[in-house]
C-alpha positions, 0 to 999 in steps of 0.5 A: 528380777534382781532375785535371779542367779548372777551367772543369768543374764536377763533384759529388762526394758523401761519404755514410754514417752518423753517426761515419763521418768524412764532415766530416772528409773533406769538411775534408780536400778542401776543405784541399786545395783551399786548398793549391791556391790554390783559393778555397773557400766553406763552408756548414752549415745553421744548423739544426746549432748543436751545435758552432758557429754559424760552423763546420764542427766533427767529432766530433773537433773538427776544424774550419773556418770555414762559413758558416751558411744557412736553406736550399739556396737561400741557398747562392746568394745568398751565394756569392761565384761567384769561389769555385772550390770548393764544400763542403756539410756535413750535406746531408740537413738541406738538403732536395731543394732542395739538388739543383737547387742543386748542379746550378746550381753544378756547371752553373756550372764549380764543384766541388761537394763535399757531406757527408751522411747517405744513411739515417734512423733508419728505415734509409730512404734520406735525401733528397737524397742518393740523388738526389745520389749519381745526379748526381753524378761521384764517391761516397765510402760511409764507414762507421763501428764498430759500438758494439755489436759493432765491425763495419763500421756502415752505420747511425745508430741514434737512442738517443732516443724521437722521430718526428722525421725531423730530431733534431739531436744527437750522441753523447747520441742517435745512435750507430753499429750495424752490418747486425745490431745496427740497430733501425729507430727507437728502440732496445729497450733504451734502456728498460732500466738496463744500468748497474744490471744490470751491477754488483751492487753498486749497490744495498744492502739497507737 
């Protein structure tokens, strides 16, 4: 895609489930994008404090600089329309305004790349990916490894007992499960103490 005239503007969406190295692929392009001298912004929802409140950070804490907005709409306000490359991380966190804003930047001649999750802790598509991935010119699908069998995992499995659709956290809430091991929801066995049942000796007879 980078082959493309620079007056095109393009979306390019990097989709999959938690632990799948969508930021790392993100930071990846944008860097390469720099390398190119070409000038680059960076946004995160603020929602994502997790890590930073001034950058993009993966799980293997690579990081670069972000700037931090309330909403899809804000990514209009701060932009600096020089910029020639645009990178969006957590994108489902964005809402469906997020796909009118893409739209109006990739209308706009710049080159729009956006990370996300493209399904809940349900396994139901994730808004605004799936309209996102419709729009867009180019779609990378990452996967992860299944914690629970090392399978390729197409699923985030949330380890915590919420309804919540946005629940931000890390590896203490969510993890990685594969077609067969994914529990829509709140796993069953979270109720249980593997710990315990697994060393006999963690307990003795008073």
């Amino acid at each position: 895609m980078d082959t493309l005239n620079q007056q095109t503007g393009w979306i390019e969406v990097i989709c999959g489930p938690m632990f799948s190295g969508k930021s790392e692929e993100l930071i990846r392009r944008l860097r390469r994008a720099k390398i190119a001298r070409r000038q680059v912004a960076v946004f995160k929802p603020s929602l994502d404090d997790r890590f930073s409140d001034t950058e993009i950070v993966t799980h293997a804490a690579t990081r670069m600089t972000s700037d931090s907005v309330e909403c899809a709409e804000d990514i209009l306000r701060r932009l600096d329309w020089t910029s020639h490359v645009v990178g969006i991380d957590e994108a489902n966190f964005f809402g469906e305004d997020l796909i009118r804003v893409a739209n109006q930047l990739a209308d706009g001649g710049k080159q729009v790349i956006i990370a996300g999750l493209d399904t809940d802790y349900l396994g139901r598509p994730f808004p605004p990916i799936p309209d996102l991935l419709a729009l867009a010119e180019s779609i990378t699908k990452t996967l992860a490894i299944c914690m629970r069998c090392g399978a390729p995992a197409k699923h985030t499995q949330r380890l915590v007992r919420s309804e919540e659709l946005i629940l931000v956290g890390a590896v203490d809430s969510y993890e990685a499960r594969c077609r067969a091991c994914f529990e829509p929801g709140s796993p069953r066995q979270d109720t249980l103490d593997f710990a315990a049942a697994s060393n006999p000796n963690r307990f003795t007879l008073d």
